[in-house]
C-alpha positions, 0 to 999 in steps of 0.5 A: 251481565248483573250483579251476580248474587250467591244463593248460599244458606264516599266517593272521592270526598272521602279524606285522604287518610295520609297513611301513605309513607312519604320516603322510601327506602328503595325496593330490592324485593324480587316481586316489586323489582318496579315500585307502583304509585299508589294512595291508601284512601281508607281502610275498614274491616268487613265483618263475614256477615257483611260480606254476604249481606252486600254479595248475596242479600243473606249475612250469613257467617260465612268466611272470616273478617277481612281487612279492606284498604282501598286505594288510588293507583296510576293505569292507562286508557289507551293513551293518557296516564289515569287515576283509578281506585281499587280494594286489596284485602286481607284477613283480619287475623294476619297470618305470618305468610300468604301463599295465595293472592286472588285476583278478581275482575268482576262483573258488569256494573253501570253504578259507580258503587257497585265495585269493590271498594264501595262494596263486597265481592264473591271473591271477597267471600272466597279468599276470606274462606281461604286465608287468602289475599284479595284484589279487585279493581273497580274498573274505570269510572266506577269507584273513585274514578267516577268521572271518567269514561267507563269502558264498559266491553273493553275487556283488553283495556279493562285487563290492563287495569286490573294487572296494573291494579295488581301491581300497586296492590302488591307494593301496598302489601309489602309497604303494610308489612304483609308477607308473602311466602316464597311460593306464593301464587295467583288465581285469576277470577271472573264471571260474566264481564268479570269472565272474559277480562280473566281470560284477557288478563291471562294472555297479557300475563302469559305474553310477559315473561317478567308478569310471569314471574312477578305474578307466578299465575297458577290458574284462571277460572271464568264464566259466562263472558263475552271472549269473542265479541264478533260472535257475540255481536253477530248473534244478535245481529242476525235478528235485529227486531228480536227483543232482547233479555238483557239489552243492558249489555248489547248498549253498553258493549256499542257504548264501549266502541264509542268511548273508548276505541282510540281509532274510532271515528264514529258518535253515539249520534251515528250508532244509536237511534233517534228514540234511543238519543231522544229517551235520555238513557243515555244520559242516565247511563252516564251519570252512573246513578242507576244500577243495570236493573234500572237502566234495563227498565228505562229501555223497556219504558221506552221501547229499546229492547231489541237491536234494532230499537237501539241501533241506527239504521247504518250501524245494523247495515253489514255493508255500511261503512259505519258496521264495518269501523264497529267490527273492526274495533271489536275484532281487537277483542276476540280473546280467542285468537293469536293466543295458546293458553299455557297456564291452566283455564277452566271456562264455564257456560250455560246454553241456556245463556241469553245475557252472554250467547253460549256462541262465545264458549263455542268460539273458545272451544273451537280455537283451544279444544286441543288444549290440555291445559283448558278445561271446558265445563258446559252447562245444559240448563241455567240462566246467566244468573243462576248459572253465576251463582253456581260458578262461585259456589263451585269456587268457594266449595273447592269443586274445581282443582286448583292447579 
């Protein structure tokens, strides 16, 4: 679950700009009938070639310049009050109204840089070409919240966030002076990670009748991401000694248990082996100084590819008391179950996935199959990147319908 790169022809330091009003006057507009918290950090203006260049490696011109603001905003993790940062943009030329907002949950990404207010998005690509407005959460710990814990798989908490994002977002809109038309609507965007935190944002959204209205979510479009966490750990269970494609994502997705399921009990010296602890990995995680392809590097310098290099002996044991506290917590993750979509989906996947088992779009399929209003696109061939790539190119060329 990398940085998905198109195939299309600092830090906290960073002066509080100020520009944030100290009075206001109380809100009365219907959509932000609760006014958010949140602190204007710094705005800047991404021209279209420098979009491409940090979401592709290409600055082509395509798109139209947008500007960035990048904020702080008040969200929970779990059981505290949290800071995290976040982008909202808009096209440089504004228009009189919007109609669209573009909610974008993005991929996995272990370097606190690789978010949207240190660097362009695909979705920043697609409302640009749309005239549309953009939002983005970093995540927590990456962005402005570095030291925090980051949550890694945690796609309920990570879901959370980002409607919280929203919401200051949104009163950050109205405090600029950016209208939004009557009929304004919300599409909901992610790939990979991105992908399974959409679809978690979807169900907390449809959960909440004031979301709802506040949101007026017309469509989900994900791919590629891990929506049943117990398929996606069963599968690689199974073959504890196979060496894995991306073992990345199977780390972090154990590291997510560890540091941020309230309930569990367990330390990273109980799940993980003594070569793992011993090779400073986990450290260099931690520091979030290093992208995924480094890590993934490190793992494969020293030997931990496969589940069985990473693991303890206890947590790859079914029946030991530690494997059954770890499916437990990822249990409260299948994004699957107890939950009838009744806002339009489209979820995509390749077979041919080794990041992310296709067994999770199968899971999907299985639970909605009867579901009008779930559209299932599966891919015979294609990697999880290229498959990525298609995915956002099927988005920005208007390949899927939108309604």
């Amino acid at each position: 679950m990398k940085r998905i790169k198109l195939i299309l022809p600092v830090i906290i330091a960073l002066a509080l700009s100020g520009c944030v009003k100290d009075n206001y006057d109380e809100p009365n507009d219907e959509r932000t009938s609760k006014r958010e918290w949140y602190e204007l950090v710094k705005t800047d203006t991404l021209t279209n070639r420098q979009i491409n260049q940090d979401v592709q490696g290409n600055p082509m011109p395509i798109g139209n310049t947008i500007v960035r603001n990048s904020f702080l905003y008040h969200s929970s993790n779990g059981s505290d009050t949290v800071t995290l940062s976040g982008a909202v943009c808009w096209p440089l030329e504004k228009s009189d109204s919007y109609s669209e907002i573009w909610l974008e949950n993005h991929y996995l990404t272990v370097r606190w840089d690789e978010c949207p207010t240190q660097l362009a998005q695909g979705g920043m690509i697609v409302a640009s070409m749309r005239k549309a407005i953009y939002i983005g959460p970093d995540y927590q710990g990456l962005g402005l919240s570095r030291d925090l814990n980051q949550p890694y798989l945690n796609t309920i908490l990570l879901a959370d966030q980002s409607i919280d994002c929203y919401k200051a977002a949104m009163t950050l809109l109205k405090d600029y002076g950016i209208d939004l038309a009557d009929d304004y609507c919300t599409y909901n965007l992610g790939y990979s990670l991105g992908g399974a935190v959409s679809v978690a944002v979807a169900r907390q959204i449809e959960s909440d009748p004031e979301l709802m209205e506040f949101t007026h979510l017309k469509k989900t479009l994900c791919g590629g991401g891990p929506y049943d966490q117990v398929a996606y750990f069963n599968h690689f269970l199974e073959t504890p000694d196979r060496e894995l494609t991306y073992p990345i994502a199977f780390l972090c997705a154990v590291k997510s248990i560890v540091s941020s399921s309230q309930s569990f009990e367990y330390d990273y010296e109980d799940c993980f082996s003594k070569k793992l602890l011993d090779s400073g990995i986990i450290e260099a995680l931690d520091s979030k100084n290093y992208d995924a392809d480094e890590i993934n590097k490190m793992l494969s310098d020293d030997n931990c590819t496969s589940i069985a290099d990473i693991l303890s002996a206890d947590a790859i044991d079914m029946n030991s008391q530690l494997s059954k506290a770890i499916f437990k917590a990822i249990g409260k993750l299948d994004l699957t179950a107890d939950w009838t979509p009744r806002i339009p989906i489209l979820v995509r996947h390749s077979k041919a996935d080794a990041y992310v088992p296709f067994i999770c779009m199968e899971s999907v399929m299985a639970n909605w199959a009867d579901n009008p209003n779930v559209t299932f696109e599966v891919i015979e061939t294609g990697t999880h990147i290229d498959d990525g790539n298609k995915f956002y190119i099927n988005v920005l060329f208007n390949r899927y319908p939108l309604d």
